[in-house]
N, C-alpha and C positions, 0 to 999 in steps of 0.2 A: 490079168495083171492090169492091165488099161481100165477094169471097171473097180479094182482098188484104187487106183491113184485120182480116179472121178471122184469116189465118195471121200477120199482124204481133203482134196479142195473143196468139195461143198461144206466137212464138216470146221474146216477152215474159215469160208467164207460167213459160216454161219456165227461163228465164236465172235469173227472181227464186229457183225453188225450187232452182236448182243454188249461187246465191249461200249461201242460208239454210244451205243442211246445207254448203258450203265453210265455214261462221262457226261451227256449229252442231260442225263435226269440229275444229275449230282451236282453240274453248273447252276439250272435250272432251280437247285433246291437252297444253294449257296446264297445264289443271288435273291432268295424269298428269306432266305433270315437274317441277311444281313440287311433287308429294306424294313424287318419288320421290327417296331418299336419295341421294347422289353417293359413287360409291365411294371409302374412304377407303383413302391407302397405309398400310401395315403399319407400326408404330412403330419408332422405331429401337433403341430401351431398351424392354425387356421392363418393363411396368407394375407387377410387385412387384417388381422390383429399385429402381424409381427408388423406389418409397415406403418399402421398407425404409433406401436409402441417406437421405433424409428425416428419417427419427426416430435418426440415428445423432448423437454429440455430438462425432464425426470430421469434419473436411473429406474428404471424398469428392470423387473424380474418375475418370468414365468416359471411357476413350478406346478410340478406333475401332480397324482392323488398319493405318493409319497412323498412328497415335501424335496423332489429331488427337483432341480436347477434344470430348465429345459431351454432359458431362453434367458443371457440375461445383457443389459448393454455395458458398454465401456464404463459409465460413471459408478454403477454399481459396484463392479472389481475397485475402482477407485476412492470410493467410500466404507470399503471395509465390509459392504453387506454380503456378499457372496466371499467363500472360503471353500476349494476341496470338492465343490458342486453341491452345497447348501448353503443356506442364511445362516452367517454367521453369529447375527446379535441376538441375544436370548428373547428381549423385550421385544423384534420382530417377530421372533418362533413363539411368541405368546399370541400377539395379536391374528397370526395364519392360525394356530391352532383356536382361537372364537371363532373365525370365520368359516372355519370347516363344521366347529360344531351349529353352529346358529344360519348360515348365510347372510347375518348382517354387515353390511359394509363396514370397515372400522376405519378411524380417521384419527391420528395425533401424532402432537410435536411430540416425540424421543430425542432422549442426550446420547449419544452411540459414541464410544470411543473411535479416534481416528488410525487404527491399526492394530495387532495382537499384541504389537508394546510397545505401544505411544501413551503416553498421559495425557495427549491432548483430547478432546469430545469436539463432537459436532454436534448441533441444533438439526435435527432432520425432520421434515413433514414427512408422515410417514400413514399412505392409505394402501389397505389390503381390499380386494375387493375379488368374488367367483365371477371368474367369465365364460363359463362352458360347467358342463359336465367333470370335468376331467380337471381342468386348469384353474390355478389360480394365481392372479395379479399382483405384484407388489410395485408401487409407486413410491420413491422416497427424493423429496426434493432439500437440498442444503439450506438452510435459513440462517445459517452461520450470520455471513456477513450483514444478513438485512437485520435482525436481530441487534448485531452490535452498534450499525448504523441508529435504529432506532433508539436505544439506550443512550449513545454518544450525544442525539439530538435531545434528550430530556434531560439530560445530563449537563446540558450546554444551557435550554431553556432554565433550571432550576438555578443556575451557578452565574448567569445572566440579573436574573430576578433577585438573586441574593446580593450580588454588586452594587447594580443600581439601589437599592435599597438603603446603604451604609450612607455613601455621600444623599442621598435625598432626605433620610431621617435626620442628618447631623443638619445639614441646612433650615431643615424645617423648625430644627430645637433652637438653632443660633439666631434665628430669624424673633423666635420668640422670646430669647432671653434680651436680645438689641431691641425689640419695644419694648421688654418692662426693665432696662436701662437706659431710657432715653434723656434720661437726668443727666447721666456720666459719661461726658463727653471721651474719656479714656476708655472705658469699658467697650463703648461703640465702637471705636476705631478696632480697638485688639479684638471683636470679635466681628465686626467687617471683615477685619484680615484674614480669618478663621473659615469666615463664607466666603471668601472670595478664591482660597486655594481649595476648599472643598469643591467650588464652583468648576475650576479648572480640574480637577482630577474629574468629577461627571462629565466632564467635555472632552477628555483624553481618554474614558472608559468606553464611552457613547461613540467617537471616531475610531474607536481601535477595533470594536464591534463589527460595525459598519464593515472596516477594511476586512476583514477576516470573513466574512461572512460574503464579501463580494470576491476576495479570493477562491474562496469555494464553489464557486457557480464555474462550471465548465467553462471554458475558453474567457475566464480572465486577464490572461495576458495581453490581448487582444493585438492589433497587428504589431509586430513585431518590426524593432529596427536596430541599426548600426549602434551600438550603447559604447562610448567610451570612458573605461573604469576608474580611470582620472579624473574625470569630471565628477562621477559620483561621489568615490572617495570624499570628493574637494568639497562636495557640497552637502554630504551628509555630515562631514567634521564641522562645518562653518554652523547648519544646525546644533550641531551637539555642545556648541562653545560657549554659550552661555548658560546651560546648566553645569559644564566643567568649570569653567569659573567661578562660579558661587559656591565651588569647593576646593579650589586652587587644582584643581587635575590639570595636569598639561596631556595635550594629546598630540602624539607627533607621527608621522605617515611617511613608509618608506617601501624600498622592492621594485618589482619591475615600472618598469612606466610605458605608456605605447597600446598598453593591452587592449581589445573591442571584444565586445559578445555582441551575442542579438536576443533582443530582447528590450522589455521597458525598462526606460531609463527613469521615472518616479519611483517604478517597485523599488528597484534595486537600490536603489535611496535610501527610500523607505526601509528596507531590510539591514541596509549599513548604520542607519541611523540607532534602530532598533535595537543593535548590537552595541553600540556605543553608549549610549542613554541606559541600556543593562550594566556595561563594565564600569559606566561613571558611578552608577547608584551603587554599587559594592564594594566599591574603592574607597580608601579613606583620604583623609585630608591631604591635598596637597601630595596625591598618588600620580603614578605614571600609566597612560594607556598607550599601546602603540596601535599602527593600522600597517597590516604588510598586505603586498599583491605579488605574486608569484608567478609565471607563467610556465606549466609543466606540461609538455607534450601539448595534448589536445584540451587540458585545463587551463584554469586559471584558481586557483588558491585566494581568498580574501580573508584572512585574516585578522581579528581583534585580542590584543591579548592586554591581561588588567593585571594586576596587584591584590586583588580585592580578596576577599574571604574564603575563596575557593569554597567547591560544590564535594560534598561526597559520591563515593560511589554509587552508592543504594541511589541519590539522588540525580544522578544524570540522565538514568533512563526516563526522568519526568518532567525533564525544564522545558521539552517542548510543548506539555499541556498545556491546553488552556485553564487560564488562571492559576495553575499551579506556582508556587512560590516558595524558592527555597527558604526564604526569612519572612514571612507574612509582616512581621512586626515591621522591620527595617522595610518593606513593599509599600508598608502603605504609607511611613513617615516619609517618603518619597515620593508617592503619588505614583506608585507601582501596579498595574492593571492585571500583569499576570499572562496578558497576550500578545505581549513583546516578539516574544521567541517562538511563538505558533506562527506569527507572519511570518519572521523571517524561513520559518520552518516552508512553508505556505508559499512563499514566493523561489526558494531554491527549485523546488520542487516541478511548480510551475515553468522556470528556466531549462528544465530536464538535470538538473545538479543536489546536490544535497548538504546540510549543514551539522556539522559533530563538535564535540565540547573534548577537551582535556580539561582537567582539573585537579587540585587537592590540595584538603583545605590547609588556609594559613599561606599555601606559594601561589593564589591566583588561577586564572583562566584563561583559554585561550579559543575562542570559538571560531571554525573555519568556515568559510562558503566554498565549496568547488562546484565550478560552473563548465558549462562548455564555453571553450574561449574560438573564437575566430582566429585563425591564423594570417598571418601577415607578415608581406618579407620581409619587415622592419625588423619580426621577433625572427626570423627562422636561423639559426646558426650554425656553422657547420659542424659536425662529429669533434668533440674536444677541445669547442670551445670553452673559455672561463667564463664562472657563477659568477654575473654583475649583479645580483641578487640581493639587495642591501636588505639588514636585519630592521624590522618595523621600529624597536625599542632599542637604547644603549644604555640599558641599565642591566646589570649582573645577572638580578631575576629575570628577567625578561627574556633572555640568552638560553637563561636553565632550561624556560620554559619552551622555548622554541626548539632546544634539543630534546625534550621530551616530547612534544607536538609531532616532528621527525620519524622520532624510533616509533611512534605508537602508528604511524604511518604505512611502517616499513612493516612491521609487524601483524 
């Protein structure tokens, strides 16, 4: 009995130490696969191609030896070229399929629609290029805007060259007809006179150039200061009064008073004046312009509004071209340049504000500036106070038009 109950314990003691090192290898085994790294597959994109394609300010796109989308950046989705996990634009799936058959590099400007239904196109530089065995490259850079910039710049040179030309050929003819009448003491005078407004419309062409052209150079504006809208008003009307004169225009000025921005106080002149000298030349005899200032929230409103001919629709989306004219005829018996309304365009803009037209034809125009206005406790009012808001004109039309000016506001 006693040598049963011996071999029960040994066969006991024997199980516990075969348990222990079973627990004891199983720790041991745990702890070795959980230290051991899991083999990774091979990348599909070589690691300096993706980070080179990374810092490129191209949309890039990698595709596979089926033409399938391996790799592609943000501007690509954004350009319309990748759709679904392939190149969308057929004229790219032309240029990858040479490149697969030949391995010549391809290089060119494409017009690529800007979405699956947009009508608008995009100007794209567009290179395919093999960079492996396996992969091939698509580089597509936007030339959109450099494109339009460079058109707008030849555009400017040609319509430049054409202007100056008018007043210099009339000069040069009047110059020659006043020495072969040197006899006629009348004839000389009346075509003195002739050269002498020719003269001054080259010299209002030649400075309006100038200013437009120095508009356009970054930081224009240059330091900025306290501009009180009073003053401008007051001295861009004082300019404008003797070409409203010499057509009975009366020009009368009303609205808030008190108002400051920041900014230059010649631009802004400059741009009121601009506006005036366009509503006097469209106005007829002995017409009405008013000049309103508004102070709204964080704006300021500078309004001109005329009597004159009114602009059609089709034509407002263009009065702020340069040289653009809605009556060529009636622009130039005025001595009308055409880059009136691009400064003022130019200089709102500049201020961080912008400038818009009501019109139509037969009731006149109303062209507004809103600017950032400076705020000051003089204007600040409390919740429900009353419109001291005086109306710029007190003529009928001019009412109509400012209620319309209003609604197209609000709308």
């Amino acid at each position: 009995m006693e040598g049963i109950d011996g071999l029960a314990l040994l066969l006991a003691g024997l199980i516990g130490v075969l348990v222990g090192a079973g627990a004891v290898l199983a720790f041991r085994w745990s702890e070795r696969v959980q230290h051991t790294v899991p083999h990774a597959p091979a990348p599909e994109v070589d690691d300096g191609l993706v980070r080179t394609l990374a810092v490129l300010r191209s949309a890039a796109v990698v595709l596979d030896p089926d033409d399938g989308v391996v790799r592609a950046s943000a501007p690509a989705y954004a350009m319309g070229l990748v759709r679904e996990g392939r190149i969308a634009v057929p004229a790219v799936r032309d240029l990858v399929a040479q490149v697969r058959r030949d391995g010549v590099i391809r290089d060119e400007e494409l017009e690529v629609p800007r979405g699956p239904s947009s009508r608008g196109t995009l100007l794209v530089q567009v290179r395919v290029a093999q960079v492996s065995g396996r992969h091939l490259v698509v580089l597509a850079e936007d030339m959109t805007q450099a494109r339009r910039l460079e058109a707008i710049r030849r555009d400017f040179v040609v319509n430049v060259s054409h202007e100056l030309k008018t007043p210099v050929g009339a000069l040069s003819l009047l110059a020659e007809t006043v020495q072969e009448a040197a006899d006629d003491p009348e004839a000389v005078r009346r075509f003195a006179a002739r050269m002498q407004s020719e003269a001054q419309r080259l010299s209002a062409l030649v400075h309006e150039i100038i200013e437009l052209s120095r508009l356009q150079v970054a930081g224009a504006l240059g330091p900025g200061a306290m501009v009180d809208v009073d003053a401008v008003v007051a001295e861009a009307v004082d300019r404008a009064r003797t070409t409203a004169a010499a057509k009975h225009v009366r020009i009368s000025v009303g609205g808030d008073t008190g108002v400051q921005l920041f900014g230059n106080h010649d631009l802004l002149v400059t741009a009121v004046r601009n506006l005036l000298d366009n509503a006097v030349a469209y106005s007829g005899e002995a017409a009405h312009v008013g000049v309103g200032v508004r102070a709204r929230g964080d704006l300021v409103e500078l309004a001109v509004v005329d009597e004159g001919i009114g602009i059609s629709a089709a034509e407002q989306e263009r009065v702020f071209e340069r040289f653009y004219r809605v009556d060529p005829a009636r622009s130039r018996a005025t001595g009308g340049t055409g880059l009136g309304l691009s400064i003022v365009k130019h200089v709102a803009a500049d201020h961080g504000g912008e400038v818009t037209v009501w019109s139509q034809p037969g009731r006149g125009s109303t062209f507004t500036m809103r600017l950032p206005r400076v705020p000051s406790a003089a204007l600040l009012e409390p919740p429900g106070a009353p419109d001291h808001t005086a109306d710029p004109a007190s003529t009928d039309a001019e009412a109509d038009q400012g209620e319309n000016v209003q609604h197209r506001s609000a709308s």
